[in-house]
N, C-alpha and C positions, 0 to 999 in steps of 0.2 A: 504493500500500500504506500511505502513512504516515497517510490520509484514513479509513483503515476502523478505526469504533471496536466491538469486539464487546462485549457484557455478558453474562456466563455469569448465569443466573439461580437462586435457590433453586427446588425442586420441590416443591411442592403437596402429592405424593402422600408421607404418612408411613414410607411402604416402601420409599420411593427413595431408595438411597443413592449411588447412581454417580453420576463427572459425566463430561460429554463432551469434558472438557478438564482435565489432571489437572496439578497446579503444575508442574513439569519442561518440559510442552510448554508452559504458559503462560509460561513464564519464554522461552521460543524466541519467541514471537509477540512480545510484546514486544521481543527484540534485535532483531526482526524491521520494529520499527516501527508495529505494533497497538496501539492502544487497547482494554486489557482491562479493563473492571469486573465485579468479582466480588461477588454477593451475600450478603452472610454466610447462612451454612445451620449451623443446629444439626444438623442430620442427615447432611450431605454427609459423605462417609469422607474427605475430606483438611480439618483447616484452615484457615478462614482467614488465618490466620498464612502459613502455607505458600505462599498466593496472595500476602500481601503481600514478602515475603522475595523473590516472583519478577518485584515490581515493579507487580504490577497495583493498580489503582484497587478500593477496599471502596464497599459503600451496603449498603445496610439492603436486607433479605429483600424481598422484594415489591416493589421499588420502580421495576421498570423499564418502567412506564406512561408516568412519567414520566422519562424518559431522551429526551436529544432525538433527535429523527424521524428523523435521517440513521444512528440508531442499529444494528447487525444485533444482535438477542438471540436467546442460543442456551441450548439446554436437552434434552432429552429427553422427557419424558412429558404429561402434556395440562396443558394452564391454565385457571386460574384463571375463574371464569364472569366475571368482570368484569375489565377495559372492555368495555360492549357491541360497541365500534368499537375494531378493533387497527391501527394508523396504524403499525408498524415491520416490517419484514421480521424474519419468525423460523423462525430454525431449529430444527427438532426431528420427534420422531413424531408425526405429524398423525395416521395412522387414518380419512382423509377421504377418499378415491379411491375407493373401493370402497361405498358406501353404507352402512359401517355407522353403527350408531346415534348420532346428535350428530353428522356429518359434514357434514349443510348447513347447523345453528344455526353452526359452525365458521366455515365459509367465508364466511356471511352479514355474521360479523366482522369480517373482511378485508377485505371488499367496502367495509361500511360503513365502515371506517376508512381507506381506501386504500393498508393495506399490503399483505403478500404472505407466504403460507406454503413456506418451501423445505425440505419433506420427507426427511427424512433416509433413508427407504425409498428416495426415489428419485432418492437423488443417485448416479449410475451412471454409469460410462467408455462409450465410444463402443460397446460389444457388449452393454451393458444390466448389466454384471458389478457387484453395490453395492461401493462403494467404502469405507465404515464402516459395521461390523454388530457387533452382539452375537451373531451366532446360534451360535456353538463354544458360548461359556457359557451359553447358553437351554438347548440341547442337554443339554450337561453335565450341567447342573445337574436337569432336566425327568427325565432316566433316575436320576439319583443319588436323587432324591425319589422317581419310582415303585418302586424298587429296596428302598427303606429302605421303604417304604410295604407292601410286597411282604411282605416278611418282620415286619411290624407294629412296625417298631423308631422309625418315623416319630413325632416328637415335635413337638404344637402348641403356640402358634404356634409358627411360623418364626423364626430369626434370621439376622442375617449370619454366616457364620464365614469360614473360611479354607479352602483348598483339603487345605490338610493334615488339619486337623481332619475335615472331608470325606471324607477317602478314607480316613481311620483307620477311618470308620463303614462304609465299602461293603468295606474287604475280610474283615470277616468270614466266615469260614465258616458257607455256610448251603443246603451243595447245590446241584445243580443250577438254572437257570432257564432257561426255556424264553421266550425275549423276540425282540421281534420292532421293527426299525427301520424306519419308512417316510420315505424322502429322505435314505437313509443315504450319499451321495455329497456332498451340499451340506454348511456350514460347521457347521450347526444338527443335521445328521445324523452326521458325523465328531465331533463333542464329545458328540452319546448312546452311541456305540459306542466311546467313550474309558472314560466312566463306567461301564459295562456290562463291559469290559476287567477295570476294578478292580475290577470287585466278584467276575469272577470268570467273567463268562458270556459264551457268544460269540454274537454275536446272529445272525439272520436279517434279511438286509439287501435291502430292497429300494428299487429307484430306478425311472427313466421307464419302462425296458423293464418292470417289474413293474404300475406302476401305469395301463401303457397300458390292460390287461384283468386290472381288479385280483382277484383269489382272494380272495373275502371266507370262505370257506369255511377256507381256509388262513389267512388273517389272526384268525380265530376262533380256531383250533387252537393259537397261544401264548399264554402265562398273562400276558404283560406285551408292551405295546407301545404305544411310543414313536413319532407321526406328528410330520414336521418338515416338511411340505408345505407349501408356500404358493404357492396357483396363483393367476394373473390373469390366469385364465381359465374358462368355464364348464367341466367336468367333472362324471363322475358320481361320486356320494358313495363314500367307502369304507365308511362303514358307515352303514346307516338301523336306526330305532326296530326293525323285521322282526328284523332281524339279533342284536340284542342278547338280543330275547326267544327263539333257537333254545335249545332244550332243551340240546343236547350240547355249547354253547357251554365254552371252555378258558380263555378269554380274563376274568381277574381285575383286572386292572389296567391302567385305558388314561390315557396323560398325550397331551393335544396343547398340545405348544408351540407352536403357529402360535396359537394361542386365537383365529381368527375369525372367531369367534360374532357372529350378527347378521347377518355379508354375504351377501348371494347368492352366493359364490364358497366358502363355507365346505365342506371338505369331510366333515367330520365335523357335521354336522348334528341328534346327538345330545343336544345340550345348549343351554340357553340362557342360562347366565350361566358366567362364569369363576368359578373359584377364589381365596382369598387366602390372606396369610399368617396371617389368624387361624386360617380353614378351610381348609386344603387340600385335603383331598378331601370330594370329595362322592360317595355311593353312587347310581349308576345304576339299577340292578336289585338284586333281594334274591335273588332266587333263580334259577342261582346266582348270587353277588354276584358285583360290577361297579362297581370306584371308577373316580373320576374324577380326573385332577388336570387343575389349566389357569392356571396361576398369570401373566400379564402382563406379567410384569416381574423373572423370575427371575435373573438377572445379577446383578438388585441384593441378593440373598444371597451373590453371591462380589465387592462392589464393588470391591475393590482390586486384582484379575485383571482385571474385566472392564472397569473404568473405564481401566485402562493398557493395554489391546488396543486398544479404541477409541479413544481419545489418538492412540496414535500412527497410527492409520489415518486417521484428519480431520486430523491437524494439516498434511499438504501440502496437502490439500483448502482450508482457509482460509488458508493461504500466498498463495494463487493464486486469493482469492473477489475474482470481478469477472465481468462479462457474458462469455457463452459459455460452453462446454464443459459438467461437468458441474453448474456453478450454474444453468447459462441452460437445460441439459434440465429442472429442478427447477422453475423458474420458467415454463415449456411448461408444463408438466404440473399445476400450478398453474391457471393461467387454463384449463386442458385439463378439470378437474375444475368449473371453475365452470360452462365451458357445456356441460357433461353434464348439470349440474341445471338446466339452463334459467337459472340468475343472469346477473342482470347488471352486464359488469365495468362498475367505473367509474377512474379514473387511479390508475396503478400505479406503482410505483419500478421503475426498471432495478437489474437485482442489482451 
């Protein structure tokens, strides 16, 4: 343990405010015997300060190309297009398993550099169960916005706030809503039917038994709903281009939190690009209308919830980073992605 130097890195993306490591549990890793350098982030919600105070090492935003080899860097959202060749193990959401878009230039990286991608989707306990997720505050947050959105109180862009500030806006009184939850049993399902709670409506919740022979007919018929599906596996769509243009369609407002667009596995197939915080919705259809929201990275508007749920779910996770269990599944599944595309590996770090 006392060998492992981790480097929390700044995030790329100007919307991303969470870290996956929040001073409190850095301050543990270090008593702990970790090597932590923290990148200074003008956007990160805790800072830098806060990292120093918990004893970790500062560098300059961007700088951990150059961090030496034996380095792990950890992060969350996609990097930087350059170094062509990424020579360090890093932790974060790749988005590369499943063929969506930029997923073999990804790995092609890794390859060429002979490091290693350890997928924070799929770092899982022995029954495949993820071990740190965002998906309560995707959820959350995914109904709160098509909710606000719903009743036209939706204000662009986006910003961060606070969970209170939040729920001050959903529980207006605004009548009934007729919404409807897909994968309302998983982490990402339970935080849309939390959101839905406050504001007021009780949703229609559907999980496997529903979506075994999904009622696209009945999935029509509510004016709001919220998919939180994420299969890694073929399945047929819940709703196709057909579906949207039915006449007598109810269905005004659809948010998929899963956003993924692009994969062969996508089950909403409706759309092809995500939403952002400039744009959050995008109109489907006109008649009748048909918004869309699909925002990437929704958390990072509650980051001070969402960054201290996930803290404290990876921090025994890196407690215990060393070959086997759920790093060494992460690292399988790694070189598991490369010869799916036909690449080829060449010398890897053991994790």
């Amino acid at each position: 343990m006392t060998e492992l130097h981790l480097w929390l890195r700044h995030e790329t993306r100007t919307t991303e405010r969470r870290t996956p490591v929040v001073p409190s549990d850095a301050a543990r890793l270090v008593d702990a015997g970790v090597t932590l350098t923290v990148e200074d982030s003008p956007q990160r919600v805790h800072s830098i300060e806060a990292y120093e105070q918990a004893g970790c090492r500062v560098a300059e935003a961007a700088s951990w190309a150059s961090a030496p080899p034996e380095t792990v860097v950890v992060g969350l959202k996609e990097l930087p297009d350059e170094p062509a060749g990424l020579t360090h193990r890093h932790i974060f959401f790749g988005h590369a398993y499943k063929r969506q878009p930029g997923a073999e230039p990804l790995l092609r990286r890794f390859l060429a550099g002979g490091g290693a991608l350890l997928d924070l989707e799929y770092l899982v306990d022995d029954e495949g169960r993820r071990l740190a997720a965002f998906g309560y505050w995707a959820g959350y947050l995914g109904a709160a916005l098509a909710v606000l959105h719903h009743r036209g109180a939706l204000k662009a862009p986006l910003h961060p706030t606070s969970k209170e500030e939040l729920d001050a806006e959903l529980v207006a009184d605004e009548g009934e809503l007729s919404a409807l939850v897909i994968g309302a049993l998983g982490r990402s399902g339970r935080g849309a039917r939390a959101a839905l709670g406050v504001a007021g409506a009780e949703p229609t919740c559907w999980d496997l038994a529903e979506t075994r022979d999904l009622d696209r007919a009945a999935l029509l018929e509510h004016e709001l709903t919220v998919n939180t599906v994420l299969t890694t596996r073929p399945i047929p769509p819940f709703l196709t281009d057909k579906d949207l243009d039915e006449p007598g369609r109810r269905l005004r407002t659809l948010c998929d939190v899963t956003c993924d667009v692009g994969s062969p596995l996508n089950v909403l197939p409706v759309y092809d690009t995500t939403t952002d915080w400039t744009r959050p919705v995008r109109r489907l259809r006109e008649r009748p209308a048909l918004d869309l929201i699909a925002i990437d990275n929704l958390p990072s508007l509650l980051p001070l919830e969402a960054s201290a749920d996930f803290s404290a779910a990876l921090l025994p996770r890196l407690l215990e980073f060393g070959a086997g269990g759920p790093w060494g599944r992460c690292l399988d599944r790694f070189h598991q992605a490369c010869r799916e595309l036909g690449l080829e590996e060449g010398e890897f770090h053991e994790v």
